[in-house]
Structures are given as C-alpha cells and as structure tokens.
C-alpha positions, 0 to 999 in steps of 0.5 A: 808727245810728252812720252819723249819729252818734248811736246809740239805745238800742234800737241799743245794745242790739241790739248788745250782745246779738248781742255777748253771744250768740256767746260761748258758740258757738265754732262757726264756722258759728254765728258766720257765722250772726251775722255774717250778722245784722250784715250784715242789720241794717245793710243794713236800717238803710242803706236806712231811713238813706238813704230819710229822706235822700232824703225830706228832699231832696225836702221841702227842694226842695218847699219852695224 
C-alpha cells in the first residue's frame, strides 16, 4: 500500500484495472460507482495497515 511506501503487486494491479475499467463508461454514475470502490479499498487497506501497526506496538511493549 502506498501509505508505506511500497506498493505490491497485487495493489498494482487492482489499481491498474479499476484504472483500465472506467474508460469505456463515461457515465457519471458508473464512475461514482468506481470511485466509491476506491474508496472502499482504501479504508479497508487502512484499517489492515493500522491493525498491523497496533499489533506491532503491543509486540514491541510485550517484549521491553
């Protein structure tokens, strides 16, 4: 995810394919339609992002 930095390639080709996909629909609601799986997607790569944050936290606490 890009929020660290590093983006695999899974990620990459989620991306490119939503990218790819909206060209032919010039519709506005089928675009909202893609925007509101980007917006998806990244709340759900957030809160996996965050959760592995926390986790690290309280492993680095465990083991002081």
């Amino acid at each position: 995810m890009l929020i660290d930095l590093r983006l695999a390639i899974w990620e990459a080709i989620a991306l490119l394919v939503l990218f790819a996909a909206q060209f032919p629909f010039p519709q506005t609601g089928v675009r909202l339609a893609f925007s509101a799986v980007y917006v998806a997607l990244a709340a759900g790569l957030l809160v996996r992002h965050l959760r592995g944050r926390a986790g690290a936290r309280e492993d680095s606490r465990i083991s002081s």
